[in-house]
C-alpha positions in Angstrom: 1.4 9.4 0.0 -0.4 8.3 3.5 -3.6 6.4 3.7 -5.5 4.5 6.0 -6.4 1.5 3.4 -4.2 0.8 0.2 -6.0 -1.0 -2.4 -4.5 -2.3 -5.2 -7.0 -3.0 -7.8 -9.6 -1.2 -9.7 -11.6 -3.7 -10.8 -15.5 -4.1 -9.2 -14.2 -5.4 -6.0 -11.1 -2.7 -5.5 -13.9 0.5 -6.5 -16.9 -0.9 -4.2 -14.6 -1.5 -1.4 -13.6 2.1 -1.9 -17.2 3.3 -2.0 -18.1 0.9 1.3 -14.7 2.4 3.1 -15.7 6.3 2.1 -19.3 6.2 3.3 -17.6 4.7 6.6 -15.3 8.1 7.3 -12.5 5.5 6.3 -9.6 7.1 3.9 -8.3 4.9 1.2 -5.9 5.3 -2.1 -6.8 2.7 -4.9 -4.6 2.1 -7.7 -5.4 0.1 -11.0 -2.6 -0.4 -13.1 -4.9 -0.1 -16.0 -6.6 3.1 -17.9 -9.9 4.2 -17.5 -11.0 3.2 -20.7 -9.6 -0.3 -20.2 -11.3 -1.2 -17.3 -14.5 0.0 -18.2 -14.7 -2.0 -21.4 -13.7 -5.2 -19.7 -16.1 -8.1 -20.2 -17.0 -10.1 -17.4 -19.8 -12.0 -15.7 -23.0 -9.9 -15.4 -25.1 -12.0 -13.0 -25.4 -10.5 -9.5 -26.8 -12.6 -6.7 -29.1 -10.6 -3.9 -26.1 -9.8 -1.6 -24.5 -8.3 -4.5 -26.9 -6.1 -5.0 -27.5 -5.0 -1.3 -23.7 -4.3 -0.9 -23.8 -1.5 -4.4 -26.5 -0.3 -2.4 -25.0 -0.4 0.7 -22.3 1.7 -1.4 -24.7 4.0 -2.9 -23.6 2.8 -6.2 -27.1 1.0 -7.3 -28.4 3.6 -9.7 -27.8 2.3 -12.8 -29.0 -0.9 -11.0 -31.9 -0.1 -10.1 -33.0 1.9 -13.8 -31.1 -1.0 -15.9 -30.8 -4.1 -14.4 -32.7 -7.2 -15.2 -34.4 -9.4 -12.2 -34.4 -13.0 -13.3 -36.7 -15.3 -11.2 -34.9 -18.8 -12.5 -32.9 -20.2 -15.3 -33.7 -23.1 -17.5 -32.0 -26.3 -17.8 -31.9 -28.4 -21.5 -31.0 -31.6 -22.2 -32.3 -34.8 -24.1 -34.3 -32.0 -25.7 -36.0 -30.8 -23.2 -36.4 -28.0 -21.6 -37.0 -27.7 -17.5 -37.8 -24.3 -15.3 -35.8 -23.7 -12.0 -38.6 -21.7 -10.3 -36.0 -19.4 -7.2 -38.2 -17.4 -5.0 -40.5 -20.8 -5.2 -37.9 -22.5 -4.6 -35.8 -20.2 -2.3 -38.5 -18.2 -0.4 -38.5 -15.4 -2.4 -34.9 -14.7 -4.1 -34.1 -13.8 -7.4 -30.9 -12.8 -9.5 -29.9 -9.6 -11.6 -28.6 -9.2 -14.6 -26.2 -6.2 -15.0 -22.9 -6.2 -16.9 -19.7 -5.6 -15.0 -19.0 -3.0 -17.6 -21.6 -0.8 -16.5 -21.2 -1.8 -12.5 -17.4 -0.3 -13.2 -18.3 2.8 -15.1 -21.2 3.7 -12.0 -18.4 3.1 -9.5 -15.6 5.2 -11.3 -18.0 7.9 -11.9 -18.8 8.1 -8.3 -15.7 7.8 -7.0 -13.8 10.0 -9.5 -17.0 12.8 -8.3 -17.0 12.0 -4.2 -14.1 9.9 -3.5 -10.9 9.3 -2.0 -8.2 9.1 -4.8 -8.2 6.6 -7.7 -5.4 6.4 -9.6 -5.4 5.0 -13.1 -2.2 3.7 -14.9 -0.2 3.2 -11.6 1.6 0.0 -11.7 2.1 -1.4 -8.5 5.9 -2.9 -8.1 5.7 -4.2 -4.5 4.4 -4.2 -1.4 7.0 -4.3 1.7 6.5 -5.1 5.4 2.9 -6.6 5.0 3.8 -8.3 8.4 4.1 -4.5 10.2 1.7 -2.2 11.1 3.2 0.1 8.5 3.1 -1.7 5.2 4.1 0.4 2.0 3.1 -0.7 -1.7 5.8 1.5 -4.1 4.4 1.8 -7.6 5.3 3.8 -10.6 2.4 6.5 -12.1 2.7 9.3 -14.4 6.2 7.7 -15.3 8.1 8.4 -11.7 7.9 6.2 -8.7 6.3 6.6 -5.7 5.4 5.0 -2.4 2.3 4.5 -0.8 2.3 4.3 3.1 -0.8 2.6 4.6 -2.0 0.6 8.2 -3.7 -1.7 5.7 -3.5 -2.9 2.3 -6.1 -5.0 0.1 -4.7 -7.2 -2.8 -7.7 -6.6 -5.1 -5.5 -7.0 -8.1 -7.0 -10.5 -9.8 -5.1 -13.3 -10.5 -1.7 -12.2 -12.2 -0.9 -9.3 -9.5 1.3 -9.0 -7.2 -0.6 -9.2 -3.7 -1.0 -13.1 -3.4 2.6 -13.6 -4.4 3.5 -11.3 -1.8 2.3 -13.9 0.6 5.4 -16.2 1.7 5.1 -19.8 -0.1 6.0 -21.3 3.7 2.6 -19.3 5.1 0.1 -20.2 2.4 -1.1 -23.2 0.0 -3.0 -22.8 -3.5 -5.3 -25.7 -4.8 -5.9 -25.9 -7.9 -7.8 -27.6 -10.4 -7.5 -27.1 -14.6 -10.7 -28.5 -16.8 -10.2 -30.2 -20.0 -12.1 -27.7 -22.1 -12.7 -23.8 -22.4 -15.7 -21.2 -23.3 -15.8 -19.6 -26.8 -18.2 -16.5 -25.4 -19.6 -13.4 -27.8 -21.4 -10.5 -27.7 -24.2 -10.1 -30.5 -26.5 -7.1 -30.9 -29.4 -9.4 -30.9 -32.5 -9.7 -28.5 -31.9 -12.3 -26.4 -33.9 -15.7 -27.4 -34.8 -15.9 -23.6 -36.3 -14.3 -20.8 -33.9 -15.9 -18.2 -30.2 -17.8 -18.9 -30.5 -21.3 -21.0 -28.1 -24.0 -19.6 -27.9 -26.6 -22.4 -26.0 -30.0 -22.1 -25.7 -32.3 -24.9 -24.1 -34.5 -27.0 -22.4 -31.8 -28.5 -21.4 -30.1 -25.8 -22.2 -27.1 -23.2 -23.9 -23.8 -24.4 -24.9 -20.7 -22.5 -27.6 -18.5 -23.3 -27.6 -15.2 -21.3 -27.5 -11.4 -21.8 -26.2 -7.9 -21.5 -29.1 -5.9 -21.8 -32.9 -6.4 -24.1 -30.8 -5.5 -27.0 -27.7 -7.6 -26.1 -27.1 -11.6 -26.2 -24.0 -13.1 -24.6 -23.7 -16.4 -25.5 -20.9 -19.1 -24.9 -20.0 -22.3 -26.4 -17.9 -25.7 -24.7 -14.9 -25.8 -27.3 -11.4 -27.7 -26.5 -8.8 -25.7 -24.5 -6.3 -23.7 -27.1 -9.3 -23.1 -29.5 -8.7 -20.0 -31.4 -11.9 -17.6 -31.7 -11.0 -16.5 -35.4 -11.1 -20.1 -36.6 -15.0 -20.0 -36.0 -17.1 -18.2 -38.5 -20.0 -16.1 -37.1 -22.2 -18.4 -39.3 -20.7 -21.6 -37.6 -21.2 -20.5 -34.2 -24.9 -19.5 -35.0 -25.0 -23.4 -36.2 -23.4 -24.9 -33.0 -25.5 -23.1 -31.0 -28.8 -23.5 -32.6 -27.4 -27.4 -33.0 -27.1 -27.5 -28.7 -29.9 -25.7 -27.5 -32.4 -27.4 -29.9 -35.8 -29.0 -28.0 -38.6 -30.5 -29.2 -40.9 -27.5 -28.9 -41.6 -24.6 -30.9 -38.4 -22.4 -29.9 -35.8 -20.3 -32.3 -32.6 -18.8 -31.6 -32.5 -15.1 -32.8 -29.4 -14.2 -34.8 -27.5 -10.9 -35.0 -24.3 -8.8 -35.6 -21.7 -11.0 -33.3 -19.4 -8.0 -32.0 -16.9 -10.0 -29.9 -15.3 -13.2 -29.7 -12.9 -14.6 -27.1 -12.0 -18.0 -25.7 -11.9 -18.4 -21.3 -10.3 -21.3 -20.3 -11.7 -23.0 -17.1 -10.3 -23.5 -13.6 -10.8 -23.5 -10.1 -8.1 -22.1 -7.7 -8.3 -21.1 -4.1 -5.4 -19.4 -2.2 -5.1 -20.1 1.9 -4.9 -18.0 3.9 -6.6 -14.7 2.5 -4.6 -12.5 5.2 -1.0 -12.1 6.0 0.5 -9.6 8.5 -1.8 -6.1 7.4 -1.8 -7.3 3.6 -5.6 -9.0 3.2 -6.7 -10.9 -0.4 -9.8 -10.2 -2.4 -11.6 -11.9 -5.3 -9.7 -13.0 -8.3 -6.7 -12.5 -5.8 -7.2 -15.2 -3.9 -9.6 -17.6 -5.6 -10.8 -18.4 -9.4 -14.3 -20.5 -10.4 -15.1 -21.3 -13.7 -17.8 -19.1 -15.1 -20.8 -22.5 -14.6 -21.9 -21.2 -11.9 -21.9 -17.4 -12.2 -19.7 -16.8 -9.1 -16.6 -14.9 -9.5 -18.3 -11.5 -9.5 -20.1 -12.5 -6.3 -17.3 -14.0 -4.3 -15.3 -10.5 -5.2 -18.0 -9.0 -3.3 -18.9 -11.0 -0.5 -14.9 -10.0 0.3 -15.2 -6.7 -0.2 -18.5 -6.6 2.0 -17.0 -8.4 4.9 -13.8 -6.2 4.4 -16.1 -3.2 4.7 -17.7 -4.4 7.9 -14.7 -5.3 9.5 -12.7 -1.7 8.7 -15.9 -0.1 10.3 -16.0 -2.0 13.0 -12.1 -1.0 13.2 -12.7 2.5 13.4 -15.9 2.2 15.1 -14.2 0.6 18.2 -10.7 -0.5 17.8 -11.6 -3.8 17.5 -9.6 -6.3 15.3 -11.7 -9.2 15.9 -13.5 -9.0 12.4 -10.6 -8.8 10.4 -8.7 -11.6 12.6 -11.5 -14.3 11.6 -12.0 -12.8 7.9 -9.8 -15.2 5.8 -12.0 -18.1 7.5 -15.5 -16.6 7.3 -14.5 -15.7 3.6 -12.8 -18.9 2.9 -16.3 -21.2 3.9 -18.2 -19.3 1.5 -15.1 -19.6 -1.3 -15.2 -23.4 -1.2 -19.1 -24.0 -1.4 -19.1 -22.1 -4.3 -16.0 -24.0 -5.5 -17.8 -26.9 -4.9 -20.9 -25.9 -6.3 -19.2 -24.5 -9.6 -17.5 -27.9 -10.2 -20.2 -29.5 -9.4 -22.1 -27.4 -12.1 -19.5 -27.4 -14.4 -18.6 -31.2 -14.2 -22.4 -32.3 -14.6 -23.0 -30.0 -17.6 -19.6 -30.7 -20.0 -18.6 -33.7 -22.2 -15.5 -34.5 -21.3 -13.3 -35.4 -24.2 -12.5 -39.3 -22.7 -15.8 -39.4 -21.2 -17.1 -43.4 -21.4 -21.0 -44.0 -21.4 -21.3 -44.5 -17.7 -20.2 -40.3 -17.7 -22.7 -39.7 -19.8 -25.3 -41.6 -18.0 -24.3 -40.2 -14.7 -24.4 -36.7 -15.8 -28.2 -37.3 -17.1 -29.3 -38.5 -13.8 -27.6 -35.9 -12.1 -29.9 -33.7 -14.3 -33.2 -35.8 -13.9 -32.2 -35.6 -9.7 -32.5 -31.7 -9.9 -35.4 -31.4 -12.2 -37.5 -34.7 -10.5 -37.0 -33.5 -6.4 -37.9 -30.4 -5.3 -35.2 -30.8 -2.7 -32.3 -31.4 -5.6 -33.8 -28.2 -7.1 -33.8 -26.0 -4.1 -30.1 -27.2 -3.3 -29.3 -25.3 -6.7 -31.5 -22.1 -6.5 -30.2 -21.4 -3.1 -26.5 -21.8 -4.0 -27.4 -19.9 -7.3 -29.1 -17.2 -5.9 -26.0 -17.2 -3.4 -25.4 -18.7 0.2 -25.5 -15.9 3.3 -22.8 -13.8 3.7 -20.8 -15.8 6.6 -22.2 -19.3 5.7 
């Protein structure tokens, strides 16, 4: 097989870079080692900042979007039982968020592609990719049980964390940084209306607790619990307790209670991989850099990549220029870290730590009275929330 742009990947940020190259008059192969069915039932994040939702538009892949998808104009902060309002377009000059799972982002994006697009290849495990410093790299995978090789100018790691794209990249040429917390998310799914009109972040005593949602019909929710917690040793009924137990005010508020359909733990960490290009092989989302879930980034960062990646393969074909994708591991890389930085900072002011002292605690609560006392502490959050410009 011969392609212009080999993506590995068929995640969100694999299919929209697809979408992006096809309405240039680029050609590109993707392959997701995955099935169908798998990758459209994965759960992930759901909350999509404003440039998120101009690229699937960009990529004529905001349909769903646009007849599903819920515009939140804040979220809500609790602790010492109260409850505080993040006002964004007040705050941000207008900008809001969007709720829309990842599930149904996938399924609009397979659809398209699998109706208009270049080829997508389910259940094709990608073994390796050789000569990534050439102008002819080849990624040699194995689908419909015989191997094969793809032969490309480019090729786009968009295979998450455990693929094979950033390991391609020689240890001498790159450097990870890394950073494990000392706690994890138990998150589920309930077929309950959400107790909320926008996402609850709750900080207590107790711990960290989430409210958001999938839809008006669907809660996801998520709990602080230690790392190697095991999601069958919490009853339904004791995770309705916790949770009512963490968000609890002193106000007239009650947390509906439903069907819980999922469980699952997420550990938390933050990883970034430098550089995000060697030779022709480039690195995208989970590929090249992890946040934990605090700050509602991974989704985003996967497509600020992909967006940048778009406009650079354009500009490629539109005049032979390779100055975009020279300067695109640095212009994505400044954007990576101030979410990194924003997520830990979000992360580390919102979670008990297990060996936390009372100073901890007492720092973490001013932290909190900064953001809900200044207008200036509460516009640095809504406009890293509602997500920095595409080349900050």
């Amino acid at each position: 097989m011969r392609t212009t742009v080999g993506i590995i990947g068929g995640g969100p940020a694999g299919l929209l870079l697809a979408r992006l190259l096809h309405r240039a008059g680029i050609d590109c192969v993707v392959l997701e080692a995955r099935t169908r069915e798998y990758v459209e039932q994965r759960q992930r994040a759901g909350m999509l900042e404003q440039g998120t939702v101009d690229a699937l538009r960009e990529g004529g892949a905001a349909e769903g979007l646009e007849a599903r998808g819920l515009v939140h104009q804040g979220i809500e902060l609790r602790f010492d039982r109260e409850r505080h309002h993040i006002d964004f377009p007040v705050l941000t000059g207008g900008r809001t968020v969007t709720i829309y799972a990842q599930t149904e982002i996938v399924k609009d994006l397979v659809a398209l592609q699998l109706a208009d697009g270049p080829p997508l290849l389910f259940e094709a495990q990608a073994l390796a990719i050789e000569k990534p410093e050439t102008t002819a790299p080849v990624v040699r995978f194995v689908h419909e049980g015989r191997e094969q090789t793809l032969n490309c100018d480019w090729v786009v790691g968009c295979d998450g964390f455990h693929g094979i794209a950033r390991d391609t990249v020689p240890a001498e040429v790159s450097r990870a940084y890394e950073h494990d917390y000392p706690y994890s998310w138990l998150g589920i799914l309930a077929d309950v209306a959400p107790s909320c009109d926008e996402l609850i972040y709750a900080r207590g005593e107790r711990g960290f607790a989430l409210h958001s949602m999938r839809s008006p019909h669907v809660s996801r929710l998520y709990l602080q619990v230690p790392n190697g917690t095991d999601p069958d040793g919490w009853s339904d009924d004791r995770i309705w307790d916790e949770l009512a137990a963490r968000f609890a005010i002193d106000a007239d508020w009650t947390l509906r209670r439903g069907p819980i359909t999922a469980k699952s733990v997420t550990p938390m960490r933050s990883y970034v991989h430098e550089p995000m290009r060697h030779g022709r092989l480039l690195l995208a989302g989970d590929a090249a850099h992890i946040v934990p879930p605090t700050g509602a980034k991974g989704l985003n960062l996967a497509v600020s990549d992909v967006r940048l990646l778009g406009r650079a393969f354009a500009e490629l074909r539109r005049t032979g220029s390779e100055q975009l994708l020279d300067t695109y591991s640095q212009s994505c890389l400044a954007r990576v870290w101030q979410a990194t930085r924003f997520s830990y900072d979000m992360t580390t002011m919102l979670h008990t730590r297990p060996d936390a002292d009372p100073f901890e605690h007492r720092l973490q609560l001013a932290r909190l009275r900064r953001i809900t006392a200044s207008r200036h502490a509460a516009a640095e959050l809504a406009a890293n929330y509602t997500g920095l410009p595409l080349q900050w």
